[in-house]
N, C-alpha and C positions, 0 to 999 in steps of 0.2 A: 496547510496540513489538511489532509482526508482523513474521517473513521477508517480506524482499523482494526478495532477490538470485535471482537464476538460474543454476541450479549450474553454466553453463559461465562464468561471472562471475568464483567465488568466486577464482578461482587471479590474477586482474586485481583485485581488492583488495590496501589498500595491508599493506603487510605487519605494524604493528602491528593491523590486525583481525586478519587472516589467525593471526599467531602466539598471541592473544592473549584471542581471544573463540570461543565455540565454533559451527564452521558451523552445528548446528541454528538457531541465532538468527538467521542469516541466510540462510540458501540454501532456496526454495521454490517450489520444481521449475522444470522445465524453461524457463518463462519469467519462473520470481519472483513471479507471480500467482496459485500456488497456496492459499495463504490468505487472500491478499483478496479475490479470489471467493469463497472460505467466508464471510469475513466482509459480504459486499455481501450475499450469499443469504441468512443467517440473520439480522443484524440488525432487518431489523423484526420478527421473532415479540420481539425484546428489549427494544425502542426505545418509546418511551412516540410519540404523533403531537406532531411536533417536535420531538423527541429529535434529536440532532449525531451521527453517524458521521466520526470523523475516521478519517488511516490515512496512515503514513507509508510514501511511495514512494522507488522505486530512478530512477537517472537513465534519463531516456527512457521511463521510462511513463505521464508522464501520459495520454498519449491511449488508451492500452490502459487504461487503468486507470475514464477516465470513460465510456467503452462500454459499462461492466458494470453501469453504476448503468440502473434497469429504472423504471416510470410510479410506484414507493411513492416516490419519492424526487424533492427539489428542491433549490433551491438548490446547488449543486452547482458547486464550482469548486479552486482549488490555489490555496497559498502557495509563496509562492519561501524559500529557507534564503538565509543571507546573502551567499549566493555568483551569485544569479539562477535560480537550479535549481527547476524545482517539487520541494517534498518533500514538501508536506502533502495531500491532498485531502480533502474536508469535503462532504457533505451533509446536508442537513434529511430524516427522517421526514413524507410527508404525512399 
């Protein structure tokens, strides 16, 4: 699991997170896409060609989220969690 919240978020979390878990693990900056930009930008130096980047998102970014996948990358798309919500988004290593 990566941050994915955005730190003016974190205070609109439900209160067993908020009490219970500590912000670093979630809150990552300003929009919550602070580390998944790191992670979209470095995984292919990691990524074997067709290796899976998966990456658990916050509500509402899918589409921020798939803007940042750049030409190394396909397949590319989100899982909904069981509530309808995209949470997961996934793509292939070309």
């Amino acid at each position: 699991r990566q941050p994915y919240v955005a730190s003016g978020d974190w205070k609109r979390l439900d209160r067993s997170i908020r009490e219970y878990e500590p912000e670093k693990a979630f809150k990552a900056g300003r929009d919550g896409l602070k580390v998944i930009r790191s992670l979209i930008r470095f995984a292919p130096q990691y990524l074997k060609k067709g290796g899976y980047l998966l990456l658990e998102i916050g509500f509402g970014q899918k589409e921020a989220v798939l803007s940042l996948f750049g030409r190394e990358w396909e397949a590319i798309d989100a899982v909904n969690d069981l509530a309808g919500t995209p949470r997961v988004i996934y793509a292939r290593r070309k």
